[in-house]
C-alpha positions as CSV (number, residue, x, y, z in Angstrom):
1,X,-31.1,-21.2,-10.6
2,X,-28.5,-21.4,-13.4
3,X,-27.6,-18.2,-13.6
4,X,-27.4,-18.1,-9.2
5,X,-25.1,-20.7,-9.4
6,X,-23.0,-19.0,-12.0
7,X,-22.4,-16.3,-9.8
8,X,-21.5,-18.4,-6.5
9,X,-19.2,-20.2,-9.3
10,X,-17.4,-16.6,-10.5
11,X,-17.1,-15.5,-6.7
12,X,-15.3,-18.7,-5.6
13,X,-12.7,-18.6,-8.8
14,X,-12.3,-15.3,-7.7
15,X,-11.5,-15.9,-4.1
16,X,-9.6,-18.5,-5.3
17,X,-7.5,-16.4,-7.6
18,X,-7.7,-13.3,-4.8
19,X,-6.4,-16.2,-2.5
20,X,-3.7,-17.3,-5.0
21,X,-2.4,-13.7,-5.4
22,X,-2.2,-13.1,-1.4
23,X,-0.1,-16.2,-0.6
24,X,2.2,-15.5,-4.1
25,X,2.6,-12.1,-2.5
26,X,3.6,-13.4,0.7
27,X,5.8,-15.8,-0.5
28,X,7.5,-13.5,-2.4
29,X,7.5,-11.2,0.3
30,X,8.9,-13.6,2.8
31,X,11.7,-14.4,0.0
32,X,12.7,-10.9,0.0
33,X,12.9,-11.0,4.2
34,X,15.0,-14.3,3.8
35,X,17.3,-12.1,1.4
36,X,17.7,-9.1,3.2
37,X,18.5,-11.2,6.3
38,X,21.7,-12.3,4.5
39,X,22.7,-8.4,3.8
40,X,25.7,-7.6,6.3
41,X,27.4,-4.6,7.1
42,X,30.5,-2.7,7.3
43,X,31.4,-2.6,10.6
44,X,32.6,0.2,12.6
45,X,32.5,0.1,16.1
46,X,29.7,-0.4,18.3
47,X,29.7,2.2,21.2
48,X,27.0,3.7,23.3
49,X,25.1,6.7,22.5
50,X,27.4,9.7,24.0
51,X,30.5,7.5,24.3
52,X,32.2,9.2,21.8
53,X,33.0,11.9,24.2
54,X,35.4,9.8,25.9
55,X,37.2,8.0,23.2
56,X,40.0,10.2,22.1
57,X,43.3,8.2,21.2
58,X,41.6,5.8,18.8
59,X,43.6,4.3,16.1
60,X,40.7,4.6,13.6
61,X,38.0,7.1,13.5
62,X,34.7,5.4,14.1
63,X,34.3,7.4,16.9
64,X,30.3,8.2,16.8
65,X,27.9,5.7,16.4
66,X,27.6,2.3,15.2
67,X,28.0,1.4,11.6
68,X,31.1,4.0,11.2
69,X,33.5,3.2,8.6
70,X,37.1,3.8,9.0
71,X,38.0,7.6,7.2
72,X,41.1,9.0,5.8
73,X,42.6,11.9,7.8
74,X,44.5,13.4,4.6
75,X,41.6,15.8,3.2
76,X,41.5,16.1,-0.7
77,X,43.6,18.0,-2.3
78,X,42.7,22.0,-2.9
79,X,42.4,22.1,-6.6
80,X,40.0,18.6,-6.3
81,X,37.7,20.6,-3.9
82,X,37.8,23.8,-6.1
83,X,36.9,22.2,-9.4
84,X,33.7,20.7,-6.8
85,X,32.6,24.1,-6.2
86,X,33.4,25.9,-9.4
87,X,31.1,23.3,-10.8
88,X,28.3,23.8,-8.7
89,X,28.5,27.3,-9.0
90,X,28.5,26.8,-13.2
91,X,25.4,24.9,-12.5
92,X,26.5,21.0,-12.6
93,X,23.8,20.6,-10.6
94,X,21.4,18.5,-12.9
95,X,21.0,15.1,-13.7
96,X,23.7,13.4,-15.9
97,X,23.8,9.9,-18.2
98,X,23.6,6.9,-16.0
99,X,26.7,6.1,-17.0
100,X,28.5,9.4,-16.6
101,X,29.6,12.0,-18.0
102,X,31.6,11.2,-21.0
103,X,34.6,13.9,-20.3
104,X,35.2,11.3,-17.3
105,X,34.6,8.7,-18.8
106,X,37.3,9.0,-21.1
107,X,39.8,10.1,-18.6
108,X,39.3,7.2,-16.8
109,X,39.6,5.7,-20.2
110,X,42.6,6.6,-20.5
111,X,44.1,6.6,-16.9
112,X,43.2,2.5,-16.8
113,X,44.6,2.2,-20.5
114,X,48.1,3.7,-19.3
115,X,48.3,1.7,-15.8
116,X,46.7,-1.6,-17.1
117,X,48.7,-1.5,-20.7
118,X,45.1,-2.1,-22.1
119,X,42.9,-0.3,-24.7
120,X,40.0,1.0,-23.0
121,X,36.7,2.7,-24.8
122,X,34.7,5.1,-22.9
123,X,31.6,2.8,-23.4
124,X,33.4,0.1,-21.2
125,X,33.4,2.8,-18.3
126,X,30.1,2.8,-16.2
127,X,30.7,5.9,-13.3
128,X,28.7,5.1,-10.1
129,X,28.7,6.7,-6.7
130,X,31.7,4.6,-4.8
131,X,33.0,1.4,-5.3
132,X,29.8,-0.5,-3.9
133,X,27.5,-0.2,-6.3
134,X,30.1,-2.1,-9.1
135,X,30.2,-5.0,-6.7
136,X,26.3,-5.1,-6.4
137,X,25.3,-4.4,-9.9
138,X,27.9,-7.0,-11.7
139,X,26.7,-9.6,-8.7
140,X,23.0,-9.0,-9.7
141,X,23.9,-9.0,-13.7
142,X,26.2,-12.4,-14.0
143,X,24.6,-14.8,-10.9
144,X,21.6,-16.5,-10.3
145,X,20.6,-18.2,-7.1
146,X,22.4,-21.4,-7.0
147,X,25.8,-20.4,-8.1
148,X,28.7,-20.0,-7.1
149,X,31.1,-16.9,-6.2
150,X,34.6,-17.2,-5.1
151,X,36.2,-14.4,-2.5
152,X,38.6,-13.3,0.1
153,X,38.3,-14.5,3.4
154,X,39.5,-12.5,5.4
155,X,38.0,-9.8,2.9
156,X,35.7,-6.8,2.1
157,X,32.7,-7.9,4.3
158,X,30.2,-6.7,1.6
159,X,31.9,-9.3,-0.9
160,X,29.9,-12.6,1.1
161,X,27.0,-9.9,2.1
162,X,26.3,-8.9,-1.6
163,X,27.0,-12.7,-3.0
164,X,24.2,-14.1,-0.6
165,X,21.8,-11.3,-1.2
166,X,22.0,-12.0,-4.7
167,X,21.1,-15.4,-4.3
168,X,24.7,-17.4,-4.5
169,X,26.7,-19.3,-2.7
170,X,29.9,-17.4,-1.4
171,X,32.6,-19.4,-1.2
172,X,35.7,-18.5,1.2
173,X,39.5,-18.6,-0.5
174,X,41.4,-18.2,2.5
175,X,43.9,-15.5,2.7
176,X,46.8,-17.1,5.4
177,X,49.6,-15.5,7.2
178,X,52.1,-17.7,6.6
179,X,51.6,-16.7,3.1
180,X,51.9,-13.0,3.4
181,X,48.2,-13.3,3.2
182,X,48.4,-13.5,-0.7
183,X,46.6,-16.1,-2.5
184,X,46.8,-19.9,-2.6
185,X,46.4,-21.1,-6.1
186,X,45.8,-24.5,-5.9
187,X,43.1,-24.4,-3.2
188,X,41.4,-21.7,-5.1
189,X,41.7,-24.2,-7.9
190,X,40.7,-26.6,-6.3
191,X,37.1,-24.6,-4.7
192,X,36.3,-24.3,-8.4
193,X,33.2,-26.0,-9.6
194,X,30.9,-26.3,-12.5
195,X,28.7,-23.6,-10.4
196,X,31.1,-21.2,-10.1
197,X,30.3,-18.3,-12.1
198,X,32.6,-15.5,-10.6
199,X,35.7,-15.3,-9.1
200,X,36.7,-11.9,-6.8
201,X,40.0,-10.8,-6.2
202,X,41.1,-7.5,-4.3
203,X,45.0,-6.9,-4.1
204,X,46.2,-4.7,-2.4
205,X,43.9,-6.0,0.2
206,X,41.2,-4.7,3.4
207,X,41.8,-5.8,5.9
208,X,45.4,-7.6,5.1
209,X,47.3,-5.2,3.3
210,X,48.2,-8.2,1.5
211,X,49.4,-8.1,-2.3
212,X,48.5,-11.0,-5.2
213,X,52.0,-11.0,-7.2
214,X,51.8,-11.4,-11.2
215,X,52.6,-14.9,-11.6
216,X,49.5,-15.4,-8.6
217,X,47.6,-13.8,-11.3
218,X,48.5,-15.8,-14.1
219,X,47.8,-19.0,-12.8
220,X,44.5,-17.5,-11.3
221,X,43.7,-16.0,-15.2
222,X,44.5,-19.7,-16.5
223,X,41.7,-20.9,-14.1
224,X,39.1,-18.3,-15.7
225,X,40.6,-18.8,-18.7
226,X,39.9,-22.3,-19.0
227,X,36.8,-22.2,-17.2
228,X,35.4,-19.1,-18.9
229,X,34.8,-17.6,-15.3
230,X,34.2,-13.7,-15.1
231,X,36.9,-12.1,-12.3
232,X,35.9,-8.8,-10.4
233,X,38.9,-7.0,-9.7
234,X,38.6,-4.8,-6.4
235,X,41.6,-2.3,-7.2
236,X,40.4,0.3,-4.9
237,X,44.0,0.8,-3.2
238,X,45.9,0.0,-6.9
239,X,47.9,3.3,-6.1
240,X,48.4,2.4,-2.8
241,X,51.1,0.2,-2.8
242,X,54.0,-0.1,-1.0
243,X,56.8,-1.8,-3.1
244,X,57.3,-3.2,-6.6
245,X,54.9,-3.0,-9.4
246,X,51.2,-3.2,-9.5
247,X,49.6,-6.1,-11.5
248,X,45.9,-5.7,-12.7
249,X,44.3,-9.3,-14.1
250,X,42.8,-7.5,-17.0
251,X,46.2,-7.2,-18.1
252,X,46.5,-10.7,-18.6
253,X,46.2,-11.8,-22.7
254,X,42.6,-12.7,-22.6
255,X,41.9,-11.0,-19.4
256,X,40.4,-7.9,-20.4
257,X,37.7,-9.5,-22.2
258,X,36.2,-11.0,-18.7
259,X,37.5,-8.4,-16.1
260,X,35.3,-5.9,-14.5
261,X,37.9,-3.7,-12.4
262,X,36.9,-1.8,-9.7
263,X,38.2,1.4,-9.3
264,X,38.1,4.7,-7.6
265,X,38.6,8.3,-5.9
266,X,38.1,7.6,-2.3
267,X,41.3,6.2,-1.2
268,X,43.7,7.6,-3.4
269,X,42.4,11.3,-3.3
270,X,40.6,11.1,0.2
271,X,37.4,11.1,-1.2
272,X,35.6,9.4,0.7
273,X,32.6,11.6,1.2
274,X,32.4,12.7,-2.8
275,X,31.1,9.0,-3.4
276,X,33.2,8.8,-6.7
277,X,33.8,5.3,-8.3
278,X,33.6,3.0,-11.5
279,X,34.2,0.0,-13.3
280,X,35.2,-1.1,-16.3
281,X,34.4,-3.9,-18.5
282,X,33.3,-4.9,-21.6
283,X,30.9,-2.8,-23.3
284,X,28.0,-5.4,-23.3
285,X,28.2,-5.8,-20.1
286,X,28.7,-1.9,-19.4
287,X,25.6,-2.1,-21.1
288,X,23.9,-3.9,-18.3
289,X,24.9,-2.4,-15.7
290,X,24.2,1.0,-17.1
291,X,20.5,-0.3,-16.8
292,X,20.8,-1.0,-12.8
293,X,22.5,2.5,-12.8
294,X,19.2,4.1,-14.3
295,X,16.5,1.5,-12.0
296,X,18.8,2.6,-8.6
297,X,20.8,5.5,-8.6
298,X,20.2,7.7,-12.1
299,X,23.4,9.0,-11.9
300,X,26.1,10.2,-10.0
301,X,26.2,13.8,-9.0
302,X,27.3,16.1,-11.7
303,X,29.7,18.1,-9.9
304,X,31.4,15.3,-7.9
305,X,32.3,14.3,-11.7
306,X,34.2,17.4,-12.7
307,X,35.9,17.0,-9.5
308,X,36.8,13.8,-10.6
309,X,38.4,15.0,-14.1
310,X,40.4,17.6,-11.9
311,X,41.6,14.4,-9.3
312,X,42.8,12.1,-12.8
313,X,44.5,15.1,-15.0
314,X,46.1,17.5,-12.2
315,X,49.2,17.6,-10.3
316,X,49.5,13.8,-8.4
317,X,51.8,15.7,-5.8
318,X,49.4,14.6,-3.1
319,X,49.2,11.3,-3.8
320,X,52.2,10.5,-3.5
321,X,52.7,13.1,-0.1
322,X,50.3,10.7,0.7
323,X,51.8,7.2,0.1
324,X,55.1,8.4,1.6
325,X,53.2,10.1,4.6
326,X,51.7,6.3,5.1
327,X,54.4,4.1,4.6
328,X,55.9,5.7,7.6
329,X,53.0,5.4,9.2
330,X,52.9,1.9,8.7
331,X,56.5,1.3,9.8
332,X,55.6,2.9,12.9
333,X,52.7,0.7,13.7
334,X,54.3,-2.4,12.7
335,X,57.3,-1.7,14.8
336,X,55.2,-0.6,18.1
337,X,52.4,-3.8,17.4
338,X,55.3,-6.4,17.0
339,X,56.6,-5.0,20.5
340,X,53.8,-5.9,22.4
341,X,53.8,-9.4,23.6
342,X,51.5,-11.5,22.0
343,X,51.2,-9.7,18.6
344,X,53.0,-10.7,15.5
345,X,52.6,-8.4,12.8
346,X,53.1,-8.1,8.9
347,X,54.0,-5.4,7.0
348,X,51.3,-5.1,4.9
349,X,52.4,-4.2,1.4
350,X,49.4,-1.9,0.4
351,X,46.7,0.1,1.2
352,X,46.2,1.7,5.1
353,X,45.5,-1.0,7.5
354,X,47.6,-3.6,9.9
355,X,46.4,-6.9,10.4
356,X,48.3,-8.5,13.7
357,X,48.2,-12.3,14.6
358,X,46.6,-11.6,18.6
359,X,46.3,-15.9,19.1
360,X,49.0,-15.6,21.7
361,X,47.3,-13.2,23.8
362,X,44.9,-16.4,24.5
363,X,42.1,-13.8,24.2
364,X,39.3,-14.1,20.8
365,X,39.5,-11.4,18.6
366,X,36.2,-9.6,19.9
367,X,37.2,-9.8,23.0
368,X,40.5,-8.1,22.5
369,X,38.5,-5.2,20.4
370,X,36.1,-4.7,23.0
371,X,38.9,-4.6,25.9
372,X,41.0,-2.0,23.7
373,X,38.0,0.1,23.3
374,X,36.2,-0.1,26.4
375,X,39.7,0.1,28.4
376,X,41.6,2.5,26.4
377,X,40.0,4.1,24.1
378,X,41.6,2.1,21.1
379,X,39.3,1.6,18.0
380,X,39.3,-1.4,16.4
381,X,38.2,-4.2,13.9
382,X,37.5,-7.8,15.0
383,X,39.1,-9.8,12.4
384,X,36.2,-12.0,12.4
385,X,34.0,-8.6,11.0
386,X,36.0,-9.8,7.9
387,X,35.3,-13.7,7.7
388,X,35.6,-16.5,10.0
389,X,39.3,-16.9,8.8
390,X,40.0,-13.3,10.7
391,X,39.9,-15.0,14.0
392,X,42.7,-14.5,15.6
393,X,43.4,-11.3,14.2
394,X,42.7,-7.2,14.3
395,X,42.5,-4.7,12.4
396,X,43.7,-1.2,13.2
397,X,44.4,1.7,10.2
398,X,46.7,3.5,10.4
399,X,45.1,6.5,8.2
400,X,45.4,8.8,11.4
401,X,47.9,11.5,13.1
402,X,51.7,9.9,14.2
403,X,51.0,11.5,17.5
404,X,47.1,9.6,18.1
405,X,49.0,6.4,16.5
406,X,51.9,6.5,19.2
407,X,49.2,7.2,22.2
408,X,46.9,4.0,20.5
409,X,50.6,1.9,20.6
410,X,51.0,2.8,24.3
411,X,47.5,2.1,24.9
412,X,47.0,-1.1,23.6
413,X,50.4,-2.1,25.0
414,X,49.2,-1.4,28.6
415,X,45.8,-3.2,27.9
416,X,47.7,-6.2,27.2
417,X,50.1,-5.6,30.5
418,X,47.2,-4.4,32.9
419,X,44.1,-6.1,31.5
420,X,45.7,-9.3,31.3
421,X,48.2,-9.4,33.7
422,X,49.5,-13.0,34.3
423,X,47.1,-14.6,32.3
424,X,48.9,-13.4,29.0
425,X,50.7,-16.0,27.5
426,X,53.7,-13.7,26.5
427,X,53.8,-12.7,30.3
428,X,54.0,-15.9,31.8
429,X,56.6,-17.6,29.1
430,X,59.1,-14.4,30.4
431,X,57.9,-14.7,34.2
432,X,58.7,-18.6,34.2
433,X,61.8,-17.6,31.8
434,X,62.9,-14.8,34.5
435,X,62.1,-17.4,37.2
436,X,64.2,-20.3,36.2
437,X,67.1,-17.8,35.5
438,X,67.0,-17.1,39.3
439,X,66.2,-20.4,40.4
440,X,70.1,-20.9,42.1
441,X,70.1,-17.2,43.4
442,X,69.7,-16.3,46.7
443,X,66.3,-15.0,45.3
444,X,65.8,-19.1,44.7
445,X,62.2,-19.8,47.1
446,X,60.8,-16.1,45.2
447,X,61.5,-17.4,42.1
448,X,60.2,-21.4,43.1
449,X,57.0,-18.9,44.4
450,X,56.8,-17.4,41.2
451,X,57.0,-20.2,38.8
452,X,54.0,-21.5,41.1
453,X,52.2,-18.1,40.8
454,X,52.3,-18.0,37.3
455,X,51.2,-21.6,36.9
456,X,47.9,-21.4,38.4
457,X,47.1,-18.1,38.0
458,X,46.6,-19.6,34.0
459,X,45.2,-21.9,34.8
460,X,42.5,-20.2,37.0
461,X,42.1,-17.4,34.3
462,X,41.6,-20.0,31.3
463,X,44.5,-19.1,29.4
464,X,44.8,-21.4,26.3
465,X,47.1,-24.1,25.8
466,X,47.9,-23.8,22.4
467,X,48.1,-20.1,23.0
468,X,51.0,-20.4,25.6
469,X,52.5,-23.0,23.7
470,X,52.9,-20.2,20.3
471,X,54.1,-17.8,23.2
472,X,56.6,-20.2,24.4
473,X,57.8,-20.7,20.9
474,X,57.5,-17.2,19.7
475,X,59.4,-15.6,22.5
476,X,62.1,-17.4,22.8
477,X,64.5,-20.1,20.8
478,X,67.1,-22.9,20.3
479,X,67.3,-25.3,23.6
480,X,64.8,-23.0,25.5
481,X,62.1,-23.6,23.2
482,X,62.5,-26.9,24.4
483,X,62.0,-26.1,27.6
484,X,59.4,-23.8,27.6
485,X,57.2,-25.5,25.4
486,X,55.9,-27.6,28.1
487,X,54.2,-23.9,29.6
488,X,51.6,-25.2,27.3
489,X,48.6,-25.9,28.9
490,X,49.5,-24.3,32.6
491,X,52.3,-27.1,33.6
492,X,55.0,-24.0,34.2
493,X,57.6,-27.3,34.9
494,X,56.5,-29.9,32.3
495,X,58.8,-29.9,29.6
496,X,60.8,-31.4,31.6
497,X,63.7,-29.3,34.1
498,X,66.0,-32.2,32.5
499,X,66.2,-29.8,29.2
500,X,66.9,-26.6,31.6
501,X,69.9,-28.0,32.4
502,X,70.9,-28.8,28.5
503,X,69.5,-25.2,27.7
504,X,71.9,-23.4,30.4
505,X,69.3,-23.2,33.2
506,X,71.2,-25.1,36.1
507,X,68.5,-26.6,38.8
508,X,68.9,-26.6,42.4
509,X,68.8,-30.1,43.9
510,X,67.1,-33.1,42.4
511,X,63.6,-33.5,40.9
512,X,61.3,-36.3,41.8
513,X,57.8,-37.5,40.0
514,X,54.7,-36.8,41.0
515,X,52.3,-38.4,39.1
516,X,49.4,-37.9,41.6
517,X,49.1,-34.3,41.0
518,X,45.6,-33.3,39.8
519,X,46.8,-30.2,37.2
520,X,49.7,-31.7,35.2
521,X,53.2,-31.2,36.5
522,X,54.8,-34.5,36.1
523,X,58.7,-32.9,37.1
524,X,58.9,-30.5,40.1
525,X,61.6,-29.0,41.5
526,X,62.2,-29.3,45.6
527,X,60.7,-26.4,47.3
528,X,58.4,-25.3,44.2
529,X,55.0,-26.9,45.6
C-alpha cells in the first residue's frame, strides 16, 4: 500500500514538474513572440507582384518586391572586383576567424587610426558581414531589458527595431529642420537618465543627410563623459561628405575608450552586395562581440575580405569620381524639389539621400509616397518609415542616373499639379494671389469667380489649415504675407482685403461684413459671392 502510494506520489511530482517545464517553455516562447514582434524593417517600397514592369523613372531602385533597400548605381571599382575573384580562384573559400582576417584587420587598423587621429590595434577591430550586425551585437552585449538607448529620430529604422528587440527602451532625440537636422544638445541632455546605457549617433545621416559639427560632439562626449555612457558611432557615409571636415566622437580625449564606430565598404565602394563591415572598440569589448560573431555568423566570407584589403590600400580615384559624381547629383535634386510648390528642401551635407519638408502640400507623408508611386512611377520613402518625427517629410536618393533623376523631378512635379489640383496649398495661395492682382481688370467677375473657386474647392477637398497657412507664408512675403495668411483654413478673403490695399492690391468698390456666413469669410468683396 506504501509502496502504491509511493508511486502515485513520484507520478504526480513528475506531472507536476512535466507541467512546470511546459508552461516555462511557453512562457519563454511567448517572450520570444512579444520580441520578435518589436523587430522592424527596412523599408523599400511596397508594390504588387509584377508591378515592377511598369515602374521605370523611379528615383530609387526598390523596383521588385517589398522589403527592397535603396542601391547604389555606381558598381565597385574593377580592381575591388578582381581581387574578389583572384581570391576565390586562390581558394579563400574556407572559413576564417570570427573576427577576421588579421591582414584586414590591420588595414582597417590603420585606415581609422589616420582619419580618427587615434591609435587603433587590430584586436579592437571585429569584421562582420555589413554594418547591421555591429548595431545588433553591441545592443545585445551592453543592454538589458529595462534600459535605456538614445537615437535619431528621424534615423536608421533598425536603430528603434534592434533597441526594442533587445529588451530596451528606445528613446527618440529628434533631428529638426530648422536645425539643419543636426543635433540638439540640450534636449538630448536633457532625455538622459540614470537608465540610459547607450547613446547612438549617425552623422552624416539616413535619411537627412544631416551632419553633427565637432563642437555638437563635444558637448555630446561631455554627456558620456560624465555619465560614463557607451556612444555607437554609425559612420557608414564618413567619406561621404559634402563640405568641411569630418568629426568622429572617438576622437574626442576620452572618447575612444567608450566608442564603438561603425564602419564600412558598402557606401563608399558600392558594395553593397559584398556584405563588408566592422567596428571598432575597445578590445574587451571586441572580445564580446567576437563571441556573438562565432554563436551567429562564423565569419565573414574569406574572399569578400581580400576584396576589402584591395578597397582600403588601392587607388581612391573612384571614390572620390563618386562623391563629385553625387554632389551634382544632389544639387540637381535640390534645385528641381525646391521648385515644386509645396516642397522645401535642404541640402543635405552628406551621404546620398534628400529629405524635403512636403507639410505644405496638405497631404501625409504616406499618402504623398503612394500617389508618386502609384501615379508616376516615383519611388519613394515615407518619412515616417524613419520615426514618427519623419512626418511631413520624404525621402528620395539620389544614388541613380541624371537622366532617371530629371524624368522623377518632372514626375513628381506633375503629381503635385494634376493629382492635386486646387486642393494644393501652393496652388491656391498663387490662384488667390493671381486673382486679387486682376481683381480691377476687365477680367474683374473671372477673377471674383476664381477666388470663390479656389475657396471651396479647399475646403471640399480637406485641405489643411495650417498647411495653407505655411503656403501662404512660404510663397510669398512682406505686406502680402499679411494678406494671404488669412488663406488659412479655406477663407480665400479673410485676412482682411483692408491689407490688400496696404500691400498694393487696390479693391474694387467697398466691402461689407457678413457674419452670417456658415464657412468663415468675415470680409467679401461685392460681386465675389
Amino acid at each position: 500500500m506504501e509502496k502504491g502510494k509511493k508511486i502515485r506520489l513520484e507520478q504526480r511530482h513528475k506531472a507536476e514538474s512535466d507541467l512546470a517545464v511546459a508552461a516555462a517553455s511557453i512562457l519563454a516562447r511567448d517572450e520570444f513572440v512579444r520580441r520578435l514582434h518589436k523587430l522592424g524593417k527596412e523599408f523599400g517600397v511596397a508594390l504588387p507582384k509584377g508591378a515592377s514592369q511598369a515602374v521605370d523613372g523611379a528615383l530609387t531602385l526598390c523596383l521588385e518586391r517589398m522589403d527592397r533597400i535603396v542601391d547604389l548605381d555606381p558598381l565597385a571599382g574593377t580592381a575591388v572586383v578582381e581581387a574578389g575573384v583572384t581570391a576565390l580562384r586562390g581558394g579563400h573559400t574556407h572559413y576564417t576567424p570570427a573576427a577576421g582576417i588579421l591582414p584586414l584587420r590591420q588595414v582597417i587598423a590603420d585606415e581609422v587610426a589616420q582619419t580618427r587621429g587615434i591609435p587603433v590595434h587590430p584586436d579592437q577591430v571585429v569584421v562582420v558581414p555589413g554594418g547591421k550586425p555591429i548595431m545588433f551585437f553591441a545592443l545585445l552585449a551592453i543592454v538589458e531589458a529595462g534600459d535605456e538607448v538614445i537615437y535619431p529620430n528621424p534615423g536608421f529604422p533598425i536603430y528603434e527595431s534592434m533597441i526594442s528587440f533587445a529588451g530596451a527602451a528606445p528613446v527618440p532625440i529628434p533631428l529638426r529642420m530648422e536645425n539643419d537636422f543636426g543635433l540638439d544638445v540640450d534636449e538630448l541632455a536633457g532625455l538622459v537618465t540614470d537608465r540610459t546605457r547607450l547613446i547612438i549617433l549617425n552623422s552624416p545621416a539616413n535619411p537627412t543627410g544631416g551632419v553633427v559639427t565637432a563642437e555638437q560632439l563635444a558637448r555630446v562626449a561631455e554627456i558620456a563623459l560624465a555619465r560614463g555612457i557607451p556612444v555607437l558611432s554609425d559612420e557608414i557615409y564618413s567619406r561621404m561628405l559634402y563640405e568641411g571636415e569630418f568629426a568622429s566622437i572617438a576622437s574626442i580625449p576620452g572618447m575612444a575608450e567608450q566608442t564603438i564606430i561603425l564602419d564600412g565598404f558598402s557606401k563608399t565602394y558600392a558594395m553593397t552586395g559584398w556584405r563588408l563591415g566592422y567596428g571598432v572598440m575597445p578590445v574587451a569589448l571586441a572580445q564580446q562581440i567576437t563571441k556573438l560573431m562565432v554563436n551567429s555568423n562564423s565569419c565573414t566570407a574569406a574572399f569578400t575580405q581580400m576584396a576589402g584589403i584591395e578597397a582600403l590600400t588601392g587607388p581612391q580615384d573612384s571614390v572620390d569620381a563618386m562623391l563629385r559624381e553625387f554632389r551634382r547629383r544632389r544639387d540637381l535634386v535640390v534645385d528641381g524639389l525646391n521648385a515644386i510648390p509645396g516642397f522645401r528642401c535642404l541640402s543635405p551635407k552628406g551621404a546620398f539621400y534628400v529629405f524635403p519638408n512636403i507639410q505644405s502640400t496638405g497631404l501625409s507623408s504616406q499618402t504623398l509616397a503612394d500617389k508618386l508611386l502609384y501615379e508616376s512611377g516615383v519611388a519613394a520613402l515615407s518619412g515616417t518609415c524613419f520615426g514618427a518625427y519623419g512626418e511631413g517629410f520624404i525621402r528620395f536618393s539620389y544614388a541613380n542616373s541624371e537622366a532617371n533623376l530629371r524624368k522623377a523631378l518632372g514626375r513628381i512635379g506633375d503629381v503635385v499639379a494634376k493629382s492635386l489640383g486646387s486642393s494644393n496649398p501652393h496652388n491656391m495661395v498663387k490662384a488667390t494671389m493671381e486673382a486679387l492682382r486682376l481683381v480691377n481688370s476687365p477680367r474683374s467677375v473671372a477673377a471674383r469667380r476664381s477666388l470663390k473657386v479656389s475657396a471651396l474647392q479647399a475646403r471640399r477637398q480637406g485641405v489643411d489649415a495650417d498647411a495653407v497657412e505655411a503656403a501662404a507664408r512660404e510663397e510669398v512675403g512682406g505686406g502680402e504675407e499679411d494678406v494671404l495668411a488669412g488663406i488659412a483654413g479655406g477663407g480665400a478673403a479673410r485676412a482682411g482685403f483692408r491689407g490688400c490695399h496696404d500691400a498694393g492690391f487696390p479693391m474694387a468698390g467697398r466691402w461689407r461684413r457678413r457674419p452670417s456666413r456658415p464657412w468663415p469669410m468675415p470680409y467679401a468683396v461685392p460681386g465675389l459671392v
